[in-house]
C-alpha positions in Angstrom: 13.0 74.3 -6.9 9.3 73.3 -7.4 10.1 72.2 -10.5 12.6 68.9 -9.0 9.8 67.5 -6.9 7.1 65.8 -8.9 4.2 63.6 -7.6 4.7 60.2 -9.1 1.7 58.7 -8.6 2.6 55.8 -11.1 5.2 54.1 -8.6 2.8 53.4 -5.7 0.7 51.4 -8.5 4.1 49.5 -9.4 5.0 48.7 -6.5 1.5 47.2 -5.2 1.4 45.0 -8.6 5.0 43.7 -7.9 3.5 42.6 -4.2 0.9 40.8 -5.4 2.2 39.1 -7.9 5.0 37.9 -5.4 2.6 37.0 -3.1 0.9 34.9 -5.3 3.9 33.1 -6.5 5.0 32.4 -2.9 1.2 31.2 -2.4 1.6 28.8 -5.3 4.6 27.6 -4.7 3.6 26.3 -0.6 0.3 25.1 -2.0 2.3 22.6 -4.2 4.5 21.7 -1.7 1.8 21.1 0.7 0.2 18.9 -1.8 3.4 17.1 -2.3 3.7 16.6 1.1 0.3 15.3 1.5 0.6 12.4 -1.4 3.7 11.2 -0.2 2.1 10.9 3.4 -0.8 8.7 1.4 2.2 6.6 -0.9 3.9 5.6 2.4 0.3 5.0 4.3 -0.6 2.8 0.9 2.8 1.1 1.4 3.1 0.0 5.0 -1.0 -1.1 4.9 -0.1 -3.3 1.6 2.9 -4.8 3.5 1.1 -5.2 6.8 -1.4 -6.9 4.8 1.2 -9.3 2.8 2.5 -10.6 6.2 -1.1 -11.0 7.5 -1.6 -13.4 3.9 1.6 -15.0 4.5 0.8 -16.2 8.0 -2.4 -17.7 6.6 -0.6 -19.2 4.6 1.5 -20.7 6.8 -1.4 -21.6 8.8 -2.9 -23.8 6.1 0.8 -25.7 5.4 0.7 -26.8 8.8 -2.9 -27.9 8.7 -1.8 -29.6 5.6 1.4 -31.1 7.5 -0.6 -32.7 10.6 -4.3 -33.6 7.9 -3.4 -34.7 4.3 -7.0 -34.1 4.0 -7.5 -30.6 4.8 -9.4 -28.9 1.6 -9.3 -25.3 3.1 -11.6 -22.7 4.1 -11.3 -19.5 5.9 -9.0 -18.4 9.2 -9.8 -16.0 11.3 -7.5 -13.4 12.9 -8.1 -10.0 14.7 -6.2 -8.6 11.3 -8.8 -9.6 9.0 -9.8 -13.2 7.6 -8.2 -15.2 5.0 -9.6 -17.4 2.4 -7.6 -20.5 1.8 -8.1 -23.2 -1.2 -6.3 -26.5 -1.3 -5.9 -28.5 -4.9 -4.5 -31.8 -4.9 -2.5 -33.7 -7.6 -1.2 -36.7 -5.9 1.2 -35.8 -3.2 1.2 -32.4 -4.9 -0.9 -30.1 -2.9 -1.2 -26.3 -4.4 -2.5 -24.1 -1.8 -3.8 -20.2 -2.3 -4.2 -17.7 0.6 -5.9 -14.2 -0.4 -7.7 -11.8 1.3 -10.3 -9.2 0.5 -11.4 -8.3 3.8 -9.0 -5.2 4.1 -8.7 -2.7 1.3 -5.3 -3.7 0.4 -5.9 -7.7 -1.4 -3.0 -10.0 -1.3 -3.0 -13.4 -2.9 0.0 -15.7 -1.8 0.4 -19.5 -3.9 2.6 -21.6 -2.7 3.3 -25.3 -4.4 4.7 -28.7 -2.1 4.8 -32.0 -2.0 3.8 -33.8 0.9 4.8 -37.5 1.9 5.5 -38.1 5.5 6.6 -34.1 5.5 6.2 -31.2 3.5 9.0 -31.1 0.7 10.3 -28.1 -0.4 7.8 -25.4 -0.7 7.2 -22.8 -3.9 5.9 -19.9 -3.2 4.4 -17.1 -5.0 3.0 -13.8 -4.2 0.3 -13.3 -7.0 
């Protein structure tokens, strides 16, 4: 009967190998989902702040048309908001007035052109997001 039991030390050895090396699998694997996570918490930040900060350009914009609407002389500048401040430039080719709104005071810079002829009102408008 001594002779059936043996001391296998060998299978405490496998066992602790086959432990760590599942632990560090499982380790890797919620280390790359926590960093895929994170970046598309930043993609979605990135988005909604460039978006926020396309409206903020377009209402400059639409600022500067109506400036333009009520002063056929009005050769731009900058408007102020709580949002930031916008930079406005007004070129004029006859009653063809080409008007640019960008901004560089956030991090996210939006550039908006938009194209219209003006006579006793603004004609129809292009507009561009550059």
């Amino acid at each position: 009967m001594k002779e059936l039991i043996e001391n296998n030390s060998e299978g405490g050895y496998v066992t602790i190998s086959i432990a760590i090396i599942l632990t560090a699998v499982v380790l890797g694997i919620m280390v790359t989902v926590a960093q895929l996570g994170i970046g598309e918490g930043q993609v979605s930040l990135a988005l909604s702040k460039g978006e926020d900060t396309l409206y903020f350009v377009e209402g400059c914009m639409e600022d500067a048309l109506l400036k333009i609407r009520s002063n056929a002389s009005y050769a731009g500048g900058t408007i102020t908001r709580p949002e930031g401040t916008c930079s406005i430039t007004v070129s004029t080719v006859g009653q063809t007035y080409t008007v640019t709104a960008s901004t560089t005071a956030t991090s996210y810079k939006r550039t908006v052109q938009a194209i219209t002829v003006r006579s006793t009102f603004l004609g129809q408008i292009v507009w561009n997001e550059q």
